[in-house]
Residue, then its C-alpha position, 0 to 999 in steps of 0.5 A: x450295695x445289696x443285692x435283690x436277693x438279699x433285699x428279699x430276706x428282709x432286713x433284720x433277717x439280712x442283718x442276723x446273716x451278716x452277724x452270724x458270717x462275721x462271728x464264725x468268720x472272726x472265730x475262725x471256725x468257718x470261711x466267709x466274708x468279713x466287713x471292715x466298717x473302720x477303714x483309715x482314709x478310704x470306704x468300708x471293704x470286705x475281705x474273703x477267708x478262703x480256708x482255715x488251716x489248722x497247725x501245731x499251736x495256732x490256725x491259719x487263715x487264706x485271705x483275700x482283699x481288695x487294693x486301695x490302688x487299681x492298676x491296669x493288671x486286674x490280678x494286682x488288685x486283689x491282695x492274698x494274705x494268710x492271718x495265723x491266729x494262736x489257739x484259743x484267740x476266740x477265748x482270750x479274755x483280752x486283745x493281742x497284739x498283732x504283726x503283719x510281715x513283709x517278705x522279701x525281694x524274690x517272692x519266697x513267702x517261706x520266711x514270711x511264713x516262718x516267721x508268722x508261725x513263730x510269732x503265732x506259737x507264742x501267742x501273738x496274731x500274725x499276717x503275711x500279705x504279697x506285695x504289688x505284682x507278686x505270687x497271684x498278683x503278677x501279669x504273665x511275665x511275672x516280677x521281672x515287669x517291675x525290672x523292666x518298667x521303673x515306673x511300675x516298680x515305682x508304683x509297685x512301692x507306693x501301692x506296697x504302702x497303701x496295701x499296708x494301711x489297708x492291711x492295719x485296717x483289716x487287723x485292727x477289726x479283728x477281735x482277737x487284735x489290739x489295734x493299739x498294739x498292731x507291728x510290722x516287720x520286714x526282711x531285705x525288700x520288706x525291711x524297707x517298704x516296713x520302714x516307709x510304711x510304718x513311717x506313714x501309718x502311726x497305727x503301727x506301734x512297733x517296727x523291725x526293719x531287718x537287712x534294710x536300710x536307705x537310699x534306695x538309689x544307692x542300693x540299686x546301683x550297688x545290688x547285683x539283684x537289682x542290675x536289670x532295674x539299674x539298667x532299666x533307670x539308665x536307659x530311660x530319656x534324661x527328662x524321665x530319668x531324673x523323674x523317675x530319680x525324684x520319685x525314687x526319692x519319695x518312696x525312700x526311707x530316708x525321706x519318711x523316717x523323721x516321722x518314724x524318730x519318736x517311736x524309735x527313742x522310745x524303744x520300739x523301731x528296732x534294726x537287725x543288720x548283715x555286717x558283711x551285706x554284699x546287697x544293702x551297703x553298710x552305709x545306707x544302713x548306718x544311713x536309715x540309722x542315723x535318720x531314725x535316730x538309732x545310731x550306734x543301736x543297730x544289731x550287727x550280725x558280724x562275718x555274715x552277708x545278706x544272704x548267709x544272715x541265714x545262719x543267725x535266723x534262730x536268733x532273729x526269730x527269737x528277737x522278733x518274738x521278744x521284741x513285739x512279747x513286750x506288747x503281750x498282757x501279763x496274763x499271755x504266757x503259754x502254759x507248760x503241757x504236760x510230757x506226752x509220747x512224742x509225736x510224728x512232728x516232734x520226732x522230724x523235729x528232733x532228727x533235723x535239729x541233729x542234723x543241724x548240730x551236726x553241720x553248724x555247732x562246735x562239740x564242746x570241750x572234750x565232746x565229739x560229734x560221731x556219724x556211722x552208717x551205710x549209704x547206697x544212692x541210686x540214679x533215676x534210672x535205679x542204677x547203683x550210683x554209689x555205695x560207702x559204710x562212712x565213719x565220721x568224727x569231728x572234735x571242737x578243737x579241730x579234730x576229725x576223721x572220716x573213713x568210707x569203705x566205697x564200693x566204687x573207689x576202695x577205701x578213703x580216709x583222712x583227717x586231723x590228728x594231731x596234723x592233716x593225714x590220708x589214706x588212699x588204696x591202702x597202701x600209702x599213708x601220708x602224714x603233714x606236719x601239725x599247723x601252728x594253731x593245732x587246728x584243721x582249715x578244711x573249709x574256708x571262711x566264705x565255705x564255713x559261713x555257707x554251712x553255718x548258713x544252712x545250719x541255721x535255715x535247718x535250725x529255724x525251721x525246728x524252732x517251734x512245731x508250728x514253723x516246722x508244719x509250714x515247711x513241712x508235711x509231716x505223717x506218721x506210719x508203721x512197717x513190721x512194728x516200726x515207727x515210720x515217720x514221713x517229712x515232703x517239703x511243701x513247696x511242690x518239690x520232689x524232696x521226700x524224707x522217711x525216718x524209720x524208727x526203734x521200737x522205742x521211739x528213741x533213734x532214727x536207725x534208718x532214712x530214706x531220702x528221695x529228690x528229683x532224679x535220685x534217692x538214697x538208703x541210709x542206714x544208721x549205725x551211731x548218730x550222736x552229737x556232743x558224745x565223749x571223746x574215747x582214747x584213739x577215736x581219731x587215730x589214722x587208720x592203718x596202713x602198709x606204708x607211711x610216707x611224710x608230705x607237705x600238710x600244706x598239700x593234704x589241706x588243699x585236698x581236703x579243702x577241694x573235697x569238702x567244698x565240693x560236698x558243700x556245694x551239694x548240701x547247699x544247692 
């Protein structure tokens, strides 16, 4: 409906206006609304964008849009979204393919935005939009509404889909998208509303369901996630109930995915499964499976639930790129830059991707990874909380030493070389006799899948200069002829990291960590990963007097220890 203002410009002028807001919006030069004529099964819409935000390597749009669906709280019926466009969308000579990613159950739209920006580096159109009752969209209690009301949780997945179309609908008026070649994707919750959604709308080409699966009452009875919306179900009159049961069922994948089958023997559904998911059963996954005719084709992460499945987030990133690159035009291939001087993101980058080699990777064959520096960690209070010069060496073939000089509790040793040794005050030094596979069971299976979790979340995240912006802020500075580089979280957290470089720009010699309640200096004195191993490197230190123990004994030690230093990385 037009305005009397806008009448009063004339039509022709009113009509220039609107093309120059469509243009600038759609280059994405400039916020504005933009006007969907095309619009499946419902009238014309409009959307907002709200900010352009620039990136390594692609832009991101804020937009908002209206719900197909209205419902009683007014905030859920606007629906936010953030459009990444690669750099240069504006001037392709043809359209791209485009992905719009669904997030997960809890409402953090961090992997949603991980995955947007690696799509985005490599060159493919991506859009992240918040489901029903999330982020914007939630009452004043927030998603715990949808736990405590089936019925609105019901109504949440059927919005969840129609908010889907509508979303094609506002990707396939972009000039830089190929509505031909337009995807979805989803992890866990998203999984599965991508899985009905895709099902319904034929417009979208490709479909990669991640850590989902079907039988959604199945799944909410085996979750401990969802036992509050269990409880809700269970306590409803049994006519309500068994209705609420039989609406469960319409929402359900299983029910949708006949019409998901034809796309699935021709390549393009795709499944990436936790083989040990402690929340979708393996069953309701081998379950959509089956329904899709994909059957024996799953991607199974093996040893890993749904929550460590983190550890294998680089591998998916880069099968998602794979999976929706097969629809790019052949001339899409991103150009080799030519080496520059690496730049403030790129020297976080390289840091955190140390980080990471040093906590999830095994050293190869005759290659250690070695740690030596001094740290102090002050309380809130700038108390002294504690103070070590700490030397650390691990080996790929089980081999490791760790020696701290602390200030509070004297000198601490121990490691594994050829069996399980310790050192504590100085005077005594206790040797286990060597276990039979030669190898050091400092951390349990469940313990070790937790770090490679945490390896491979820090992994992600330097996959690409783009993904690594969306978590982070990055600045660069000076201090006396140093390179300074500044990395914060973005998520609001009192987390802060400063890397002090050498004038070379080549090491980190100095980092400066801060979180809520504490920080801590840390000076770097060697930090490799994959260096030779030198003769003696993971000799027991000396000491005054040997004494012979049970190894079984220094393991149970050394396992206390080290879990007790995990739960701290893993917080």
């Amino acid at each position: 409906m037009v305005g009397p203002a806008r009448v009063r410009l004339g039509r022709m002028s009113f009509l220039a206006l609107l093309l120059l807001i469509r243009v600038t919006a759609a280059s994405g030069a400039a916020t504005g609304e933009v006007r969907v004529e095309k619009a499946a099964g419902s009238a014309p819409f409009s959307y907002q964008i709200r900010s352009v935000k620039e990136q390594s390597g692609f832009s991101v749009l804020s937009l908002t849009y209206p719900s197909p669906v209205a419902t009683d709280v007014v905030e859920n019926n606007t629906i936010p979204a953030e459009l990444y466009l690669p750099d240069g969308a504006q001037s392709w000579p043809a359209p791209r393919p485009a992905v719009l990613c669904i997030h997960i159950l809890d409402g953090d739209f961090e992997l949603e935005r991980m995955t947007c920006s690696m799509l985005a580096s490599n060159g493919i159109c991506a859009l992240m939009f918040k489901l029903p009752y999330y982020g914007e969209r939630s009452p004043p209690e927030g998603t715990r509404a949808l736990a405590r009301q089936p019925r609105r949780f019901l109504a949440a997945l059927e919005q969840a889909r129609a908010d889907v179309r509508r979303t094609v609908d506002l990707l396939a008026s972009r000039p830089e998208v190929d509505p031909r070649a337009i995807g979805v994707t989803g992890i866990s919750l998203g999984g599965i509303v991508a899985a009905s959604a895709a099902a319904d709308e034929p417009r979208l080409r490709r479909a990669l369901l991640v850590l989902a699966g079907g039988d959604l009452r199945a799944i909410i009875d085996h979750a401990d996630e969802l036992r509050q919306l269990k409880q809700s179900f269970q306590q409803l009159p049994d006519a309500e109930r068994e209705a609420a049961l039989q609406a469960l069922q319409t929402v359900d994948p299983l029910t949708h995915a006949p019409k998901l089958r034809g796309r699935a023997a021709e390549g393009r559904v795709m499944m990436i499964n936790a083989g040990e998911d402690e929340v979708v059963p393996r069953d309701c996954t081998e379950q959509l499976a089956a329904a899709l005719g994909l059957a024996g084709k799953v991607v199974w992460l093996d040893g890993l639930g749904h929550y460590s499945a983190m550890a294998a987030m680089p591998d998916m990133l880069q099968r998602t790129v794979e999976f929706f690159g097969q629809d790019l035009p052949p001339d899409a291939r991103r150009a080799e830059k030519a080496a520059a001087a690496p730049t403030a993101v790129q020297q976080g980058l390289t840091f955190v991707q140390q980080v990471a080699r040093l906590l999830g990777e095994e050293p190869a064959e005759n290659r250690c990874h070695l740690l030596d520096l001094e740290i102090a960690v002050y309380g809130a209070a700038e108390q002294a909380a504690f103070a070590a010069g700490i030397y650390y060496a691990r080996a790929g073939d089980g081999r490791f030493k760790i020696d701290a000089r602390t200030r509070q509790f004297g000198r601490i040793a121990l490691g594994w070389s050829p069996g399980p040794w310790l050192l504590a005050g100085e005077r005594i030094l206790a040797a286990g006799m060597e276990e039979e596979n030669g190898r050091a069971p400092i951390l349990d299976e469940k313990s070790l899948t937790k770090l490679r979790a945490v390896a491979g979340a820090l992994r992600a995240a330097t996959i690409a200069p783009g993904v690594f912006e969306q978590l982070f802020a990055v600045a660069e500075g000076s201090e006396g002829g140093m390179p300074i580089v500044h990395v914060a979280r973005r998520n609001g957290s009192a987390e802060r990291l400063r890397l002090v470089l050498d004038p070379e720009r080549n090491q980190v010699r100095r980092l400066d960590v801060e979180w809520g309640g504490g920080r801590a200096e840390v000076e770097l004195r060697v930090f490799e990963t994959g260096a030779p191993i030198h003769p003696g490197l993971f000799r027991p230190v000396p000491a005054a007097e040997r004494q012979q123990v049970d190894g079984g004994d220094l393991v149970a030690i050394f396992r206390a220890v080290s879990q007790f230093a995990l739960a701290q990385v893993a917080r």
